[in-house]
N, C-alpha and C positions, 0 to 999 in steps of 0.2 A: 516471428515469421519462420515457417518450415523451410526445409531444405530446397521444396516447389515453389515459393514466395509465396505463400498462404497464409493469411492471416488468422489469429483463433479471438471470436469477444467469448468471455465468460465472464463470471461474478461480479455483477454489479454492483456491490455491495459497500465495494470501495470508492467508488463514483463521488467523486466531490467536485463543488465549485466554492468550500470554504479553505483558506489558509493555513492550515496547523503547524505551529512552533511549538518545537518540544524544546522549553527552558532549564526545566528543574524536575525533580524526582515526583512532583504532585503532577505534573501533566502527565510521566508517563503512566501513571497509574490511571491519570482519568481514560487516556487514547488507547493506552492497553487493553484495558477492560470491553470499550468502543469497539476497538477492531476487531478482536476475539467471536464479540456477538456477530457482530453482522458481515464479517469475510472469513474464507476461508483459507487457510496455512497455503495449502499449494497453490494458489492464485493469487497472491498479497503481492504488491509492490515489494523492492527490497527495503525502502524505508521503512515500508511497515512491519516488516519483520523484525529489526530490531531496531527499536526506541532512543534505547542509550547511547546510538550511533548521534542522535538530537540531527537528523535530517528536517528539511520543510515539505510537510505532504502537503499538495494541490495538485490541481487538476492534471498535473503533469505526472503526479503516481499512477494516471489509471491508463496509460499508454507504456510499457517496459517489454522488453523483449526477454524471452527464456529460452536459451540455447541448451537446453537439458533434454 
């Protein structure tokens, strides 16, 4: 939300309605590779930025707010 209360949609790319659990070093290679392709760095959830953090991305990564 902007400073106006404005909301921004972009990149839908991250749009899920599957579960993702990052357990072990084989997921995040699989999900790494995944999100790379089809989203963009400056638009990613912060779970999906970094992996090793082992966060649960669903549908709740595609709603995050960026105060930047």
């Amino acid at each position: 939300m902007s400073t106006k209360g404005e909301f921004k949609l972009c990149d839908f790319g991250s749009a899920t309605t599957n579960v993702i659990k990052i357990t072990n070093f084989k997921d995040i290679g699989i999900y790494e590779e995944e999100i790379q392709r089809f989203t963009t760095l400056a638009y990613r959830a912060p779970e999906m930025c970094d992996l090793y953090l082992k966060k649960t991305i669903n549908e709740k990564s595609d709603i995050w707010v960026d105060f930047f």
